[in-house]
C-alpha positions in Angstrom: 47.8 20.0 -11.0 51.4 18.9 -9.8 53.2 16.4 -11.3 52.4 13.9 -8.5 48.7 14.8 -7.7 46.4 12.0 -8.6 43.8 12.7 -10.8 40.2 12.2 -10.0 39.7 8.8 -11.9 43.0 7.6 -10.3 41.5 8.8 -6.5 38.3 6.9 -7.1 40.4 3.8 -8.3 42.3 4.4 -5.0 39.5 4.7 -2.8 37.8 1.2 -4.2 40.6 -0.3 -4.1 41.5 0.7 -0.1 38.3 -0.9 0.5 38.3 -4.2 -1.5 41.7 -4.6 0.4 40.2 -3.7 4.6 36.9 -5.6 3.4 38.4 -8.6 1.3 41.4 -8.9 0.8 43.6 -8.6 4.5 40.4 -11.0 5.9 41.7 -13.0 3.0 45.2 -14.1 4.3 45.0 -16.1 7.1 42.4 -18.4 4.9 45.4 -18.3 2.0 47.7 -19.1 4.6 46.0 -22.2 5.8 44.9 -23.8 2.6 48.4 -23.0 1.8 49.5 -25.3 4.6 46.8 -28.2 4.1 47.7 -28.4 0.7 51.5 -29.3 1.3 52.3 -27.9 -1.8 54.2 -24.8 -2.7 52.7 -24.2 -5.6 49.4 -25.2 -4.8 46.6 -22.3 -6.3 44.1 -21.8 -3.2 40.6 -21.5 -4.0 40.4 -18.4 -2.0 42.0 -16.6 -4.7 39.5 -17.3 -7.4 36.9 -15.8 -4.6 39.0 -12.8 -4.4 39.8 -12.4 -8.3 35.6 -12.8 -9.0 35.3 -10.1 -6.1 37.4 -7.5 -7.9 36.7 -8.5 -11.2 32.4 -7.2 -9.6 34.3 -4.4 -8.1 35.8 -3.0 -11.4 39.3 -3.5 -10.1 40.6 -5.8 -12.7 44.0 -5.7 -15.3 44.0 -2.3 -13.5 48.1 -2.1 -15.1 47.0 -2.6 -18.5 47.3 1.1 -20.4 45.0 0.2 -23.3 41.1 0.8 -22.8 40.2 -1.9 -24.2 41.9 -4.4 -21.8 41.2 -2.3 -18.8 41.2 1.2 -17.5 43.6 2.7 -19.5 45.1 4.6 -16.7 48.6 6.0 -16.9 51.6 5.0 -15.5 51.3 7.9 -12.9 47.8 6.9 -12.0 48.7 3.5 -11.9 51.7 3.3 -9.4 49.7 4.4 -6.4 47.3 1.7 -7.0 50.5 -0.8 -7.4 51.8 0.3 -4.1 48.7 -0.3 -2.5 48.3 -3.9 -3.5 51.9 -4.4 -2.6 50.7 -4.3 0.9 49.6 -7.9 0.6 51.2 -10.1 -1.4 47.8 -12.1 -2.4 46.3 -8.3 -4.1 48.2 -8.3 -7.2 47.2 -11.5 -8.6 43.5 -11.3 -6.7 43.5 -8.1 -9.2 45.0 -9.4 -12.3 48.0 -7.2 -11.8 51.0 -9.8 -11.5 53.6 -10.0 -12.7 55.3 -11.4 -14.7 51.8 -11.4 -16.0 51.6 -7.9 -16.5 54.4 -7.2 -18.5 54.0 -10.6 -21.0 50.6 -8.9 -21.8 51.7 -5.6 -22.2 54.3 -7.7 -24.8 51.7 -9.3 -26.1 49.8 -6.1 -26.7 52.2 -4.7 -28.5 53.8 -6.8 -30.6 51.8 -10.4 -30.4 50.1 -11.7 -34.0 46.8 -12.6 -33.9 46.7 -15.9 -33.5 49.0 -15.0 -30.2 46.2 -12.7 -29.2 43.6 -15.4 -29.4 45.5 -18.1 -27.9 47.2 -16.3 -25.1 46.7 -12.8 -24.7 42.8 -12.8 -24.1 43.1 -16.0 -21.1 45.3 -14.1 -19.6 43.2 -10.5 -19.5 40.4 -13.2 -18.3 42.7 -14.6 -15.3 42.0 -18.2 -16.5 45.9 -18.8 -17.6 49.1 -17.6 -16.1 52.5 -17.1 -18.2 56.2 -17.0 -17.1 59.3 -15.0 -18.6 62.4 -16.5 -19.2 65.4 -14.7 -18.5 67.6 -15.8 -16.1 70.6 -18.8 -16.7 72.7 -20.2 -14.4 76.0 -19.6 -15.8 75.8 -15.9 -16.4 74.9 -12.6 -14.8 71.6 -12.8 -16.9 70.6 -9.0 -15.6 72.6 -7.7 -18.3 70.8 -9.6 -21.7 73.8 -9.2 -23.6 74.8 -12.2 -21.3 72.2 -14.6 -22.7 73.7 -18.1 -24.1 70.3 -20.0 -24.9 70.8 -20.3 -28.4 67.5 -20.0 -30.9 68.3 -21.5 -34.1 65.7 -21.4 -37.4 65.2 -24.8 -38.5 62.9 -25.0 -41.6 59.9 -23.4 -40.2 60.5 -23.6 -36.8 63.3 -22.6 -33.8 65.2 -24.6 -31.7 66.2 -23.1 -28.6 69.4 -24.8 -27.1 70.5 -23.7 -23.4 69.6 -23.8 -19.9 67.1 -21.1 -18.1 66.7 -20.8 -14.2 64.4 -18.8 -11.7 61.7 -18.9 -14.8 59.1 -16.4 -12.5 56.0 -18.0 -12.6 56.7 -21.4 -14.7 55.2 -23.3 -11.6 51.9 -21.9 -11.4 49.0 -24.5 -12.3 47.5 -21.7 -14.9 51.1 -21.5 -16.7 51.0 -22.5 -20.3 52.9 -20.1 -22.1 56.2 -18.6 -21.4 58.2 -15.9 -22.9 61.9 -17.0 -23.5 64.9 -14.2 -24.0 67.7 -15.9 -26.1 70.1 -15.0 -28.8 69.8 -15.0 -32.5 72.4 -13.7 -34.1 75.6 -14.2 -32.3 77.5 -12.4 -35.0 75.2 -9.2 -34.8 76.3 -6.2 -32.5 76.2 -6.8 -28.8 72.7 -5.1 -28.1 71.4 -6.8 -31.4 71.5 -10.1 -30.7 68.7 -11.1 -28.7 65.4 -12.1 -29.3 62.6 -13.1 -27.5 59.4 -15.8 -28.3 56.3 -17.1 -27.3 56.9 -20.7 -26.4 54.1 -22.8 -25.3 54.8 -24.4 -21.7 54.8 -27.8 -23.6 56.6 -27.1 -26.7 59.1 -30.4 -26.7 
């Protein structure tokens, strides 16, 4: 095999997923589109996505990103991107799949390096699709691509953190669903310039 041939899981995954999009998901738009509109709201959640996400979740297409079997079909990264590009043909697939970001990489974080109470409380919703999450990153003073740019301060106090600063563009913090958010701050302002960041789980209503 090549190093870009698709395997034969990742060609069936293809194949399903062609076809959830010509029989469900193009159809799809123009309905989006105009509950969109009667709604007046920007951030309105239309109801036809919920159709669409109980669709593919029948279909087998669901948290189709996610590497770990467990959570979904533990395909690799090369098996994967194809199936990204595809739902990047419409920009209701992704999240009709589960496979938004910033979604998709807070669970991956989660995965990884959550506790278990973090598991419970936010990781699992968000596998099911019934909560959305946001990443913090971005400030307005700063080129915030570069991390080592960060000013939101996150300071222990007694058994908790305050965070101190200003964040921007916070992808997805406007979505009904959104109740957690990962925040990127700094730490340790005296530590070396790549060591100083941290980033933590805040709840959307943490005061």
């Amino acid at each position: 095999m090549s190093l870009f041939e698709m395997s034969d899981r990742a060609k069936k995954y293809r194949a399903d997923l062609l076809e959830f999009m010509d029989e469900h998901i193009y159809p799809a738009e123009a309905v989006y589109h105009e509950q969109m509109r009667a709604s007046g709201d920007p951030h309105f959640h239309p109801p036809i996505l919920e159709e669409l996400k109980a669709e593919a979740r029948r279909r087998g297409l669901w948290n189709l990103f996610h590497p770990h079997p467990e959570w979904g079909p533990g395909l690799t990264n090369l098996e994967y991107a194809p199936l990204a590009e595809i739902m990047g043909r419409s920009h209701i697939a992704s999240e009709a799949c589960n496979c938004n970001a910033p979604d998709t990489g807070n669970m991956e974080v989660l995965t990884l390096f959550g506790s278990d109470e973090h598991k419970e409380k936010y990781l699992k919703p968000l596998l099911d699709g019934t909560m959305a999450s946001a990443f913090a990153m971005t400030e307005p003073r700063v080129a915030s691509s570069d991390a080592t740019n960060i000013e939101l301060r996150m300071e222990r106090d007694g058994d908790e953190y305050v965070l101190n600063g200003r964040k921007w563009f916070a992808s997805n913090a406007l979505h009904r669903n959104c109740k957690v958010l990962i925040v990127m701050g700094k730490t340790d302002p005296t530590a070396a310039a790549h060591r100083q960041q941290s980033m933590m789980v805040v709840p959307i209503d943490a005061p």
